[in-house]
Kinemage of the C-alpha trace (Angstrom):
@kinemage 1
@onewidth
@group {chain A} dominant
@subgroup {mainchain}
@vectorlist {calphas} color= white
{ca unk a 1} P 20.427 23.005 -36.077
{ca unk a 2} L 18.677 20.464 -38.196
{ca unk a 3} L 20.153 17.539 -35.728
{ca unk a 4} L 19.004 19.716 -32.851
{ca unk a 5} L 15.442 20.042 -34.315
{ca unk a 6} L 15.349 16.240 -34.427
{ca unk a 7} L 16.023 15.364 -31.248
{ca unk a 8} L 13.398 17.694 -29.730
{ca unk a 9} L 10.779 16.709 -31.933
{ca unk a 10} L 12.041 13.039 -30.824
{ca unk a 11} L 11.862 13.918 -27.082
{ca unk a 12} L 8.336 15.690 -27.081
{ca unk a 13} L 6.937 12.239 -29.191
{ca unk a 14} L 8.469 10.081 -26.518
{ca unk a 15} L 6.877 12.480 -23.794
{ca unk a 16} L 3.361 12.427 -25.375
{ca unk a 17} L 3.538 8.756 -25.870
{ca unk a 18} L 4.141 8.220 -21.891
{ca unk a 19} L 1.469 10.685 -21.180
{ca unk a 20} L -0.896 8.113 -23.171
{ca unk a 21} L 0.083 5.321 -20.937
{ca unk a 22} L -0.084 7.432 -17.359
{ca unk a 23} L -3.668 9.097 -18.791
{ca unk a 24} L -4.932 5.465 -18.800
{ca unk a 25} L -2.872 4.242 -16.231
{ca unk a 26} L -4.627 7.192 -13.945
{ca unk a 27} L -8.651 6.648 -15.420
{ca unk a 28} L -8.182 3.209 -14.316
{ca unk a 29} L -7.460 4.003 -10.731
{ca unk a 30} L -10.141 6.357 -10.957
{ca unk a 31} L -12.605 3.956 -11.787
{ca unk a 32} L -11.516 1.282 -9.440
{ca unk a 33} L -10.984 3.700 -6.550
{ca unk a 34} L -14.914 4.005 -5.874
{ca unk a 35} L -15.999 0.393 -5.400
{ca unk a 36} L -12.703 -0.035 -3.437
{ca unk a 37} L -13.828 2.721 -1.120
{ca unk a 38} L -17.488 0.846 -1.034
{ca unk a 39} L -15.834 -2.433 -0.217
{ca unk a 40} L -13.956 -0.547 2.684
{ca unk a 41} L -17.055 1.393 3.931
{ca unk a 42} L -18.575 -2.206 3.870
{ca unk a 43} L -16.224 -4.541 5.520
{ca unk a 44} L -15.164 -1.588 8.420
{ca unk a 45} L -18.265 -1.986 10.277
{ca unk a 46} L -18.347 -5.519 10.620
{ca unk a 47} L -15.105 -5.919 11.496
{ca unk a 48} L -15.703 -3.212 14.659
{ca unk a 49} L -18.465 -5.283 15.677
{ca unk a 50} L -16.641 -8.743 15.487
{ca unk a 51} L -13.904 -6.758 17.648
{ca unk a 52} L -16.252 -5.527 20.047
{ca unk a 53} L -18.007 -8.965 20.201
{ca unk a 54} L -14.604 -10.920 21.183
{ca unk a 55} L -13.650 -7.738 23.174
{ca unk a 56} L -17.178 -8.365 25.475
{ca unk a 57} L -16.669 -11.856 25.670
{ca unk a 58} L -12.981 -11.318 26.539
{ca unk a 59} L -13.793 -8.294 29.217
{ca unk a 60} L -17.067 -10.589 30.724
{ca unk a 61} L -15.507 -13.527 31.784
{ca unk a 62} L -12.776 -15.020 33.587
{ca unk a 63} L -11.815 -17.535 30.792
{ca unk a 64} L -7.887 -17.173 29.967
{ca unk a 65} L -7.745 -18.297 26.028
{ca unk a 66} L -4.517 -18.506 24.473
{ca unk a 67} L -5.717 -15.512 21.725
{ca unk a 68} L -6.877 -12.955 23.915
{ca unk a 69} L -4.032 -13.344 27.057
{ca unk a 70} L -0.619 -12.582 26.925
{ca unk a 71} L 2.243 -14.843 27.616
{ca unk a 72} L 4.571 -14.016 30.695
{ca unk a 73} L 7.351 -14.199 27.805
{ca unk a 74} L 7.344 -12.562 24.726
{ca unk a 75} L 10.625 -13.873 22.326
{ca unk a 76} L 9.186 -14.148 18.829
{ca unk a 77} L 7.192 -11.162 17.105
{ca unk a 78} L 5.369 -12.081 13.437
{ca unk a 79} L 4.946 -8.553 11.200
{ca unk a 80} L 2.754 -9.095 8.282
{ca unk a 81} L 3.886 -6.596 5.716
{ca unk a 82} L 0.671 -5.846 3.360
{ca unk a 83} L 2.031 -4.013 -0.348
{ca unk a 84} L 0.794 -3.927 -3.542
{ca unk a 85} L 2.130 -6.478 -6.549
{ca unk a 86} L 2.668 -3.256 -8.563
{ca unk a 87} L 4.444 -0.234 -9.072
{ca unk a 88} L 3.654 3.220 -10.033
{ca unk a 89} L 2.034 4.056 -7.164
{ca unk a 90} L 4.459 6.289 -5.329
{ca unk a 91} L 5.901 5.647 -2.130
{ca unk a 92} L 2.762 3.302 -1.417
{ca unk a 93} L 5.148 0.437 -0.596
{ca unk a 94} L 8.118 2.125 0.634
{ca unk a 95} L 6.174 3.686 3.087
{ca unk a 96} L 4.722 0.343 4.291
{ca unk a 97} L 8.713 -1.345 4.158
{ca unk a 98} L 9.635 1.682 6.120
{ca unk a 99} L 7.211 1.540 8.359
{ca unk a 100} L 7.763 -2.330 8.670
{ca unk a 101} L 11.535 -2.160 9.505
{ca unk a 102} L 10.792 1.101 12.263
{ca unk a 103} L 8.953 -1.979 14.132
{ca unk a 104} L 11.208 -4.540 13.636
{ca unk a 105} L 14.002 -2.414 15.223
{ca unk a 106} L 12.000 -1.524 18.085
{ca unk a 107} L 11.038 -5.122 18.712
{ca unk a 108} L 14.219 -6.314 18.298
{ca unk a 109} L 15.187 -3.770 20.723
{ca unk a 110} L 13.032 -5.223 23.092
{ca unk a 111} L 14.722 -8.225 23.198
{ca unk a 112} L 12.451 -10.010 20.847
{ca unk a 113} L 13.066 -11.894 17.466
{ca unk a 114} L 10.954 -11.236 14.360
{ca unk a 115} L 9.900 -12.872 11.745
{ca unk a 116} L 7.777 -11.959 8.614
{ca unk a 117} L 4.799 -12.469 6.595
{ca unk a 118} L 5.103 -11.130 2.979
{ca unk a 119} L 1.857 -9.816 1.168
{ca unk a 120} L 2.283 -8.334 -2.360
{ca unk a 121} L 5.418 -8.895 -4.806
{ca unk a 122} L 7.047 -5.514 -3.592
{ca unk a 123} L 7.417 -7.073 -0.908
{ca unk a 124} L 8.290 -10.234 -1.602
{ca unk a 125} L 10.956 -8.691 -4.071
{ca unk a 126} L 12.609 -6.027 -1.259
{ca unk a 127} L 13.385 -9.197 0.639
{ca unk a 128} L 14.479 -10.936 -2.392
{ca unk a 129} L 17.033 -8.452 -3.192
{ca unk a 130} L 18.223 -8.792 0.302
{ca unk a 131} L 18.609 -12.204 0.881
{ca unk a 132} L 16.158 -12.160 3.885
{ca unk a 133} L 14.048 -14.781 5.037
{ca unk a 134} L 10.530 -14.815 5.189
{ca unk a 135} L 7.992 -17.539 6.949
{ca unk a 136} L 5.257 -17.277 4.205
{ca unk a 137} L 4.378 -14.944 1.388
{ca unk a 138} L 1.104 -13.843 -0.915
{ca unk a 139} L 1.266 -12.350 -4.083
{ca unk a 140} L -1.400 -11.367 -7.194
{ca unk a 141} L -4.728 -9.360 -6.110
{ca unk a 142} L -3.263 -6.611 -3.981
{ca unk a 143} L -5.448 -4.362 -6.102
{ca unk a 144} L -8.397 -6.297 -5.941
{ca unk a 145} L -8.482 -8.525 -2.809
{ca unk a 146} L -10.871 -11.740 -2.101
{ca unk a 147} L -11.575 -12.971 1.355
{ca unk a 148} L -10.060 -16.663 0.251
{ca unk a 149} L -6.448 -15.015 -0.009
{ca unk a 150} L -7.519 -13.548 3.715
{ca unk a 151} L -8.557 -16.654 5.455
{ca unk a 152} L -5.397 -18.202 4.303
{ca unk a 153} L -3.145 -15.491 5.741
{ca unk a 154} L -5.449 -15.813 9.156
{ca unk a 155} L -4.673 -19.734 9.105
{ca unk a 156} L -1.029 -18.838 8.481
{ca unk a 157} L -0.594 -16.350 11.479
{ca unk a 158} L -3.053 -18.267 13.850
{ca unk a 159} L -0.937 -21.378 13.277
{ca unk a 160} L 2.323 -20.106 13.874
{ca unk a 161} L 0.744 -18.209 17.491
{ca unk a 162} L -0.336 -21.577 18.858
{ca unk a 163} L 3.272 -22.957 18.241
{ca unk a 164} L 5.482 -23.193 21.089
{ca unk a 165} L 8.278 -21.644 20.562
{ca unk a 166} L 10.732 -24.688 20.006
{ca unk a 167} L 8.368 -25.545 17.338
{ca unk a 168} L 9.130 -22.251 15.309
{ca unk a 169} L 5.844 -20.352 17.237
{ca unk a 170} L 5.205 -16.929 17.562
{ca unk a 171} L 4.383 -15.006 20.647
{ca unk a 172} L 2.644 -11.874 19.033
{ca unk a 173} L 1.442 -10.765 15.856
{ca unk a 174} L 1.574 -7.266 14.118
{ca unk a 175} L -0.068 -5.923 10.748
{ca unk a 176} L 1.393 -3.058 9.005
{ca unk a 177} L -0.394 -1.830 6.316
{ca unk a 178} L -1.623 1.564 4.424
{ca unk a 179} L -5.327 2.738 6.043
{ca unk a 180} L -7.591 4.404 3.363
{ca unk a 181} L -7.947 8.576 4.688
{ca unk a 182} L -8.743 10.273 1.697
{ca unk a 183} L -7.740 10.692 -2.349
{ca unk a 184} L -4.930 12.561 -1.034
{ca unk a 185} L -3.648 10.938 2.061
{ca unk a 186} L -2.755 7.619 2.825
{ca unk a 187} L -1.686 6.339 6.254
{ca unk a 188} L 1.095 3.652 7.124
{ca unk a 189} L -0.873 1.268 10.124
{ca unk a 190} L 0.582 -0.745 12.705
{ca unk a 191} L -1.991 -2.503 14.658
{ca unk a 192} L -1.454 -5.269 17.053
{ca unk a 193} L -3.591 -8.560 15.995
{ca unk a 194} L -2.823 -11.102 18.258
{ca unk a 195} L -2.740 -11.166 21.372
{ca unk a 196} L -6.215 -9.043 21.363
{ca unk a 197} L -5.687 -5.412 21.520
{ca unk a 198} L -8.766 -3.598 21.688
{ca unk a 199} L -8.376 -0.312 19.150
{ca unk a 200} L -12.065 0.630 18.449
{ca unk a 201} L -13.405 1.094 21.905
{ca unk a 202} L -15.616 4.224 22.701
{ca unk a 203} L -15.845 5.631 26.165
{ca unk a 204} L -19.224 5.386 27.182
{ca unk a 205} L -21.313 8.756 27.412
{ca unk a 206} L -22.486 9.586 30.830
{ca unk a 207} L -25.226 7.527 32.416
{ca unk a 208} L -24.728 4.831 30.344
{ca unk a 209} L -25.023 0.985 31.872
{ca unk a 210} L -22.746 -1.427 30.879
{ca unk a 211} L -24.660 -4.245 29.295
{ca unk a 212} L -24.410 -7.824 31.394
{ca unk a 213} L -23.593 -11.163 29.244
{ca unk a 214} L -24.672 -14.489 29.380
{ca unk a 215} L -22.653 -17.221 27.203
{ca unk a 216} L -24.253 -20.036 25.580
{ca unk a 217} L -23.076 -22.646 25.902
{ca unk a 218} L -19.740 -21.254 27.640
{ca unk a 219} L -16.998 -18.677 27.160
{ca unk a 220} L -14.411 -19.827 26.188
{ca unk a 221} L -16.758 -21.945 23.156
{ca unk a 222} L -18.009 -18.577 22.356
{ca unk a 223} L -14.030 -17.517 22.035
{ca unk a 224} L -13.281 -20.320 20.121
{ca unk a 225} L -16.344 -19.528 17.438
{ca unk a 226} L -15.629 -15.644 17.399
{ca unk a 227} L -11.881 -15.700 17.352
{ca unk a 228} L -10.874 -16.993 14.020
{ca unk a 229} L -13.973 -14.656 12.544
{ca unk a 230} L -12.278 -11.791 14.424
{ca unk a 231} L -8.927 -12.292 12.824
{ca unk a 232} L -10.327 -12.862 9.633
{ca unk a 233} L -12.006 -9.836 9.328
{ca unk a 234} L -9.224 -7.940 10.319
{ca unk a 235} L -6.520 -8.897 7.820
{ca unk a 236} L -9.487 -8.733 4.930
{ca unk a 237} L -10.400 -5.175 5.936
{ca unk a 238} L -6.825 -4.464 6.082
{ca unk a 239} L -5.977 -5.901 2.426
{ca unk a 240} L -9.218 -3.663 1.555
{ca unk a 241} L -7.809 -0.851 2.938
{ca unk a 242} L -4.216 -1.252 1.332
{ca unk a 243} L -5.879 -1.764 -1.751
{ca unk a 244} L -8.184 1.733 -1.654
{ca unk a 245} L -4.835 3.329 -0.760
{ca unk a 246} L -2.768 1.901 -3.528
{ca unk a 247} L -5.213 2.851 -6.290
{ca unk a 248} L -5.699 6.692 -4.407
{ca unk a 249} L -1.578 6.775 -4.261
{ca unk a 250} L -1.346 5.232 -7.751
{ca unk a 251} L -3.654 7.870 -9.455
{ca unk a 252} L -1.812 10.575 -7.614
{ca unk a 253} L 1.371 9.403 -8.715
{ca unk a 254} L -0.093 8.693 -12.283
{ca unk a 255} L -1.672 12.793 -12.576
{ca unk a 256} L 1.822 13.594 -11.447
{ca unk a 257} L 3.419 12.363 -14.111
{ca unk a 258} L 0.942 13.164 -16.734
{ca unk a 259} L 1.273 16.732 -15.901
{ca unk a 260} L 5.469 16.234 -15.467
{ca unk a 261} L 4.990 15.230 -19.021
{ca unk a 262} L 2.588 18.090 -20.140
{ca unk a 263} L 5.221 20.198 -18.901
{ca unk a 264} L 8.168 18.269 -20.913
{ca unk a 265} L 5.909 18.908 -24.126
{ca unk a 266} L 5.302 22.226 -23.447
{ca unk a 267} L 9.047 23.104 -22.626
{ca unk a 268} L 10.107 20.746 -25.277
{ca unk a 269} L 7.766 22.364 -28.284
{ca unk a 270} L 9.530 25.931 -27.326
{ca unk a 271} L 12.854 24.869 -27.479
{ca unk a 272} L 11.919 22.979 -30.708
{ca unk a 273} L 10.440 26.097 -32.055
{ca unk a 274} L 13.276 28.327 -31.190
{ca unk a 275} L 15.829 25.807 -33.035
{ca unk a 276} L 13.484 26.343 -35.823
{ca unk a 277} L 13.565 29.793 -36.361
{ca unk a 278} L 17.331 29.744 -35.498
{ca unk a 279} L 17.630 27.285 -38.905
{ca unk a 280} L 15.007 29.381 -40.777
{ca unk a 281} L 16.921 33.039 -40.069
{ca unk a 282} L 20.065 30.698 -41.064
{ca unk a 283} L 18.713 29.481 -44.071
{ca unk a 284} L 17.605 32.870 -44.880
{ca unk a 285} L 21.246 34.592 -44.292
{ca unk a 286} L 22.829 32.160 -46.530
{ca unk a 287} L 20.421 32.776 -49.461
{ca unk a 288} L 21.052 36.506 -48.563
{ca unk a 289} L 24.712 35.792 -48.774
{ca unk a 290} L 24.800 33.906 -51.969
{ca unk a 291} L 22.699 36.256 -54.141
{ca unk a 292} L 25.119 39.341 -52.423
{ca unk a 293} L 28.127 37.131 -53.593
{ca unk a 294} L 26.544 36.597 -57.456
{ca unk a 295} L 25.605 40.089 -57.634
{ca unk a 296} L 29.215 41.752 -56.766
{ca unk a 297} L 30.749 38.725 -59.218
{ca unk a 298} L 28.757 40.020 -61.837
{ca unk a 299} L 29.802 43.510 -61.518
């Protein structure tokens, strides 16, 4: 019993010392979850009107740039696969890999090849473990992203579209990512990027006029100038988003466990007592025992 005893105690120590960590682990996400969900709220507007902006110029005018038209032959696809760098955070990233390889199989399907564009060490390491290939991978700051780490991705993407295909080009780019619904629910995302697929447009309400445009100095300057912007903003407010989504999924996951482990303890301490009393009651038998053995030697 005594052994017994020990290794309960043992197991409800170990228990309350990994509640410790997931506690903090889950007040942290707690506290960054707010100004993630401010940087979201911030950066979601501007990229609907930079979409809208390239979407007027691209409706208005009869200019056919190589971002906003589609090619008569579509044989490479790009994914860009946005995770976080950490763990802990539930299916956060598995969702986003699973996600990822639904579209690669339906490209592929399609007749198309794909290639891939890593974001975030889960990432990075699924592939790894693999042994697959990927054109160009980010890591460090999933949880906290900066608009540098963006623009480089945008280069990245924008240089492999112009390509030809000979050259190792793509033909069309896709972002997969987690979108930001609520403390509970997170969303996988698979939006189009390049070429331009129009996603936020409202119908108009009735009686509405369509506004006319004028371009200064031309169209297809004013595509050239809004473009990169456009794609910009897009892969930033989609690192925001991933990020306000892994520190919602990671607190989940993190309240999870500390109550698993609440529930270990509590389980743990009962069993513990019960061995306990078992030992006491044996104790107390065998002093019983002994002083009914002395007392019928003495007679």
């Amino acid at each position: 019993m005594g052994a017994q005893l020990r290794v309960y105690r043992s197991k409800i120590k170990s228990a309350q010392t990994t509640k410790k960590i997931t506690r903090a682990m889950e007040l942290i996400s707690a506290s960054r979850i707010q100004k993630a969900q401010t940087r979201v709220k911030q950066s979601t507007p501007y990229s609907q009107a930079i979409t809208r902006a390239v979407s007027a110029v691209a409706t208005y005018s009869n200019v056919e740039h190589p971002l906003t038209t589609e090619r008569e032959k579509l044989d490479t696809a790009a994914i860009v696969i946005f995770t976080s760098d950490r763990g802990l955070a539930g299916a956060f990233s598995s969702s986003i890999l699973k996600e990822a390889e639904s579209l690669a199989e339906l490209l592929r399907s399609e007749g198309k090849k794909v290639v891939y564009f890593l974001v975030g060490r889960k990432a990075v390491g699924y592939f790894s473990f693999r042994r697959r290939e990927s054109e160009k991978s980010w890591t460090g700051g999933t949880d906290q992203p900066v608009f540098e780490t963006a623009k480089e991705i945008a280069d990245a993407v924008v240089t492999a579209y112009n390509l030809d295909d000979e050259e190792g080009g793509v033909d069309e780019i896709h972002l997969v990512y987690n979108r930001f619904v609520s403390m509970v629910t997170q969303v996988p995302e698979v939006v189009r990027l390049l070429p331009l697929e129009i996603v936020e447009g409202e119908e108009p309400s009735t009686g509405e006029v369509f506004p006319l445009y004028e371009f200064e100095p031309d169209a297809e300057t004013v595509l050239d100038a809004l473009l990169p912007i456009y794609v910009e903003s897009r892969i930033f407010n989609a690192m925001l988003q991933s990020a306000a989504a892994e520190h919602a999924a990671r607190q989940k996951a993190m309240k999870s466990a500390s109550d698993n482990a609440d529930n270990l303890i509590r389980d743990y301490t009962r069993l513990a007592n019960n061995a306990r009393q078992s030992e006491i009651t044996q104790q107390i038998s065998e002093i019983v025992g002994g002083a009914d053995a002395l007392a019928s030697a003495k007679k």
